[in-house]
N, C-alpha and C positions, 0 to 999 in steps of 0.2 A: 923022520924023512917022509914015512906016509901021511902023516898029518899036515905037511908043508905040501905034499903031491894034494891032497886034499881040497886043501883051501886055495890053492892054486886053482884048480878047477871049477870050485866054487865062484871064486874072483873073475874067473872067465865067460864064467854062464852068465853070470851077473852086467857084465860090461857086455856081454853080448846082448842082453834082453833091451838095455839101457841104448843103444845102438839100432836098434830094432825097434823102437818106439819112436827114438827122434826123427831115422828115416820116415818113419810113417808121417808124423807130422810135418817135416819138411813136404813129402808130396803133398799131400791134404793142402798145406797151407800154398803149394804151387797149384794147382788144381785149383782153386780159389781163385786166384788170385789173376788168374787166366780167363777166371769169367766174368762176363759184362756184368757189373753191379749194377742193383736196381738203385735209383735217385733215392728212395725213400717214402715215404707216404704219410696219412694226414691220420692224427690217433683223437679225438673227440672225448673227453669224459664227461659225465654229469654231476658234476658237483654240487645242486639241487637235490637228484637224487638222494645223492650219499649223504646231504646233512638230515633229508626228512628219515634216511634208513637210521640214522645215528639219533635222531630222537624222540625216533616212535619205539628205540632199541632198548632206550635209558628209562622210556617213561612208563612202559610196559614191567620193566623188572623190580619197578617201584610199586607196583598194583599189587594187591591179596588175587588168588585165585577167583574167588568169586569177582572181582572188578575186574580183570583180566579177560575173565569167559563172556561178561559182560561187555567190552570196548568190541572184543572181536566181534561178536552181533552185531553192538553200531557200525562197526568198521566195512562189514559185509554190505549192508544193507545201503552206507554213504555209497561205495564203490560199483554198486547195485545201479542206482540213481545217478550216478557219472559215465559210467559206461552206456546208458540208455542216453543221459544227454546228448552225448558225444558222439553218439549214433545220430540221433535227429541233425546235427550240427553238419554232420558230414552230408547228408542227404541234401538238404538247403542250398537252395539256388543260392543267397544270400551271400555276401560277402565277410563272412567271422575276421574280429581283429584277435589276430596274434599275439601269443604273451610277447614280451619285451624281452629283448635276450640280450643277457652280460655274456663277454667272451674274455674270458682269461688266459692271458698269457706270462707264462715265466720268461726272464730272461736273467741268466748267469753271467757277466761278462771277466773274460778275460783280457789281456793285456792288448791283446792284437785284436779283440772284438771277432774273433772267426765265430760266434756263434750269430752274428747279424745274418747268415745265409739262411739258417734256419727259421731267422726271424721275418727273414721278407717271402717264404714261402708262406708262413701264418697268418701274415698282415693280408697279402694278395686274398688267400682264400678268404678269412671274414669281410675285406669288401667287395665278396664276389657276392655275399646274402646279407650281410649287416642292411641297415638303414638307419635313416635321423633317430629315430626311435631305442635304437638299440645302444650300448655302449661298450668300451673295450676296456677293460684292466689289467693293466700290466705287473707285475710284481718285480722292480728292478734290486737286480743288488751286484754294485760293479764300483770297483776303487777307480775305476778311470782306464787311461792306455795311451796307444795311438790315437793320432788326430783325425787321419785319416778312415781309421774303421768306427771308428766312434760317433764320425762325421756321417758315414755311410747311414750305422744304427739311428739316429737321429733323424735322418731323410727318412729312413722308411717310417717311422712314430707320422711323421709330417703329413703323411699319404693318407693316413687317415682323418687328419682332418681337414684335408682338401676334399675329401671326400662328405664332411659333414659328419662323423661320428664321433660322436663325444669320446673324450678319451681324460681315463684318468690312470695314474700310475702314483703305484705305492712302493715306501721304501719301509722296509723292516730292518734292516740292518748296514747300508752303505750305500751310495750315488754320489761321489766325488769324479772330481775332472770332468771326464767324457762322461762318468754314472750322469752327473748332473746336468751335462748339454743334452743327452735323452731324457731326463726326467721335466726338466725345464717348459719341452715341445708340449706337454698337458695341460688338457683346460682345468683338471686340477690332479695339485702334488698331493699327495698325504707321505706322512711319515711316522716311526713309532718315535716315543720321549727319546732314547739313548740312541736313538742311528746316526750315522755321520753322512752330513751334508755339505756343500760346495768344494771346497777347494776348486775356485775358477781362477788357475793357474798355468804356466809350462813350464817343464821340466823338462831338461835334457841333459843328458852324461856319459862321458867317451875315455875309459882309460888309454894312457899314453904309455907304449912299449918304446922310446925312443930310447934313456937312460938304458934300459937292459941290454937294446940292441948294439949299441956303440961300446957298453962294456964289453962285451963278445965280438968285438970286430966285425959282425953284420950290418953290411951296409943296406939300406931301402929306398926305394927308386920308384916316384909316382911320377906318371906324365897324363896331364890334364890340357883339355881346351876349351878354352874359355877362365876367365880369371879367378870365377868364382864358382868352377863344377867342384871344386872339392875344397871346402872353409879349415874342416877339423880333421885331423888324420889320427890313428889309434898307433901307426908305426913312424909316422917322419917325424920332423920337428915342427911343430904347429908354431905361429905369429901371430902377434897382436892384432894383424888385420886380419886373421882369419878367425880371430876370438871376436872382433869388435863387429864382424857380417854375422857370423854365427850367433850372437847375442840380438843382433837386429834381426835375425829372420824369428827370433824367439818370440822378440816384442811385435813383429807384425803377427805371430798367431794367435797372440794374446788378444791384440783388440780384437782381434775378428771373433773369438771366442766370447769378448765382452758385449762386441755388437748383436752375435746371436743371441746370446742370453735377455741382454733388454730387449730387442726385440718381439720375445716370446712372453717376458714378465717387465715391461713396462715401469711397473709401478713399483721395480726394486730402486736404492740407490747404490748400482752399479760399481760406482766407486768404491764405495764402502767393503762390498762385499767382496769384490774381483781382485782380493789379495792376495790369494792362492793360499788363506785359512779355510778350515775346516770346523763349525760347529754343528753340536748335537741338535735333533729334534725340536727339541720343546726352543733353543737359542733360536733355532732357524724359523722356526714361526715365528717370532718378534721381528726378524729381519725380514720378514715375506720370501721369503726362499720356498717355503711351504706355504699351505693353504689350512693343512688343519694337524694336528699331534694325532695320530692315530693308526693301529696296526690292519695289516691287511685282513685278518680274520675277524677284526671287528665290523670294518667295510662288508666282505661279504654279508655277513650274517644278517645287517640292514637290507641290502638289499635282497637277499634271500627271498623277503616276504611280496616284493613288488615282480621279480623278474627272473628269468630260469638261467641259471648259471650253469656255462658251458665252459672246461677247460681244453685250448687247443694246444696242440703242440706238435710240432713236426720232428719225424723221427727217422733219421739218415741210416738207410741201410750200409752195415758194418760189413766189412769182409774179414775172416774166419783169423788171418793175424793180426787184425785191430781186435778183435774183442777177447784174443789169446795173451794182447799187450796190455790189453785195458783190464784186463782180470789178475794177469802177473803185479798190474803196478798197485792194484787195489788191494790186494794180499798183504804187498810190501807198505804200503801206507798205514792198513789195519796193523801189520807187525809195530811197524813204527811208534805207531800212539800207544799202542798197548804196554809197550816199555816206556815211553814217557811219562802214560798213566800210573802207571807202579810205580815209578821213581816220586812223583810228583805224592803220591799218595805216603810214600814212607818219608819225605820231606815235612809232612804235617803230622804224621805220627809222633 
């Protein structure tokens, strides 16, 4: 009996503690959530830097001590003589020409394209300081989506070169659908051997709960105005004319899909391509889909030598239960793979 009194109390503390923490977080996250969130702000990296850090890092640990003690005296002495130049340079009435600057931007898409918000804050800022001189690299990687936000993503690529800025975008691993109405808008594609390119397609799909509903005696009741505000329904009973509008609204997004594309590459044969297949890399260069087989780290590292590589990226201030949801679901995904990996690994064993 006192070991039941015991753990009783124990069980109680416990649920009290437990109870005592969520309150808290519940405020916190009300408190939060009460206040104005800031829009977000603009994060700049130097990815010039980092590659001259990463290979003065490698070529250094390859040296004897005495070579070693040695580079560092030249190294002083270069930096010595840069720093003096750069001096005089600033002093000079003179007009100095500026290095040539790459602006790199990621862009990840998902199905709805919600990250194009972040994308037209990145685009605005580099042509607030880009010029003809400079160039912009995108590194896309998106199975497609919506028409409509994909559409969006695409205008903003457009903006920059109404503006004159050369614009190239790279595909390391996928640009189908909507990937490829954004990849399309550059003066040039690259892509690696194995990514997957076009699919310049529509696809649309709507399951039908009518069968379920009618077995269970519920009945469903839409009222529309106009003949064609509603084609396809998920709960009534759909008709051939409202399959055979629905398939026409498909086919009109399709050419308009085709006409952007040849518009932007000319010199594809449209037909050919706008089957709503999908080939790799190395295919899609014989078809001009692409412009060259090649990975985005290969790209920089050429231009490394001519122009100063800058990564932009805009970064959306989170409020305190987005990045408490965004860390719960990060956990559970990490869990997830981690037993897929074990499983998958004792499958080869």
């Amino acid at each position: 009996m006192e070991y039941l009194m015991q753990y009783g109390l124990f069980l109680a503390k416990a649920v009290t503690f437990v109870i005592t923490i969520v309150a808290i977080l519940i405020a916190v996250i009300a408190l939060t959530s009460k206040q104005k969130a800031k829009k977000g702000e603009l994060e700049l990296t130097d990815l010039s830097e980092q590659i001259k850090d990463t290979k003065k890092s490698i070529s250094e640990q390859l040296l004897s001590p005495a070579q070693l003690k040695a580079k560092h005296k030249e190294d002083k002495k270069l930096q010595k003589e840069k720093n003096k130049k750069d001096k005089a340079e600033a002093k000079s009435t003179a007009n100095v020409e500026t290095e040539s600057q790459l602006y790199v931007i990621d862009f990840k898409g998902s199905i709805d394209a919600k990250e194009v918000s972040s994308l037209r804050e990145e685009i605005t800022a580099i042509i607030s300081v880009a010029t003809e001189k400079d160039e912009v690299f995108v590194r896309l990687e998106s199975g497609g989506g919506m028409v409509h936000g994909y559409g969006l993503a695409a205008s903003q690529l457009q903006r920059l070169k109404d503006n004159n800025i050369p614009l190239t975008i790279s595909v390391d691993k996928v640009a189908a659908s909507g990937g490829y109405m954004m990849a399309c808008v550059a003066n040039k594609v690259i892509a690696a051997p194995f990514s997957i390119i076009g699919s310049i397609g529509v696809i649309a799909q709507i399951p039908n709960f009518n069968k379920v509903l009618k077995k269970h005696d519920v009945e469903f009741e839409q009222l529309t105005a106009g003949q064609y505000k509603r084609t396809l329904t998920m709960f009534g009973e759909n008709d051939d004319l409202g399959r055979e509008k629905f398939k026409q609204e498909l086919e009109e997004t399709h050419q308009l899909f085709k006409h952007f594309v040849s518009e932007h590459r000319p010199q594809l044969d449209i037909d050919k391509v706008a089957t709503g297949e999908h080939w790799y890399g190395t295919q899609a260069f014989d078809l001009q889909l692409i412009d060259k087989v090649q990975t985005s780290d290969d790209y920089l590292l050429e231009q490394f030598k001519d122009k100063h590589i800058v990564q932009v990226r805009y970064q959306k201030s989170k409020k305190l239960a987005e990045k408490i949801g965004k860390s719960v679901a990060s956990s559970v995904q990490t869990s997830l793979m981690t037993i897929m990996q074990t499983n998958i690994s004792r499958m080869f064993k």
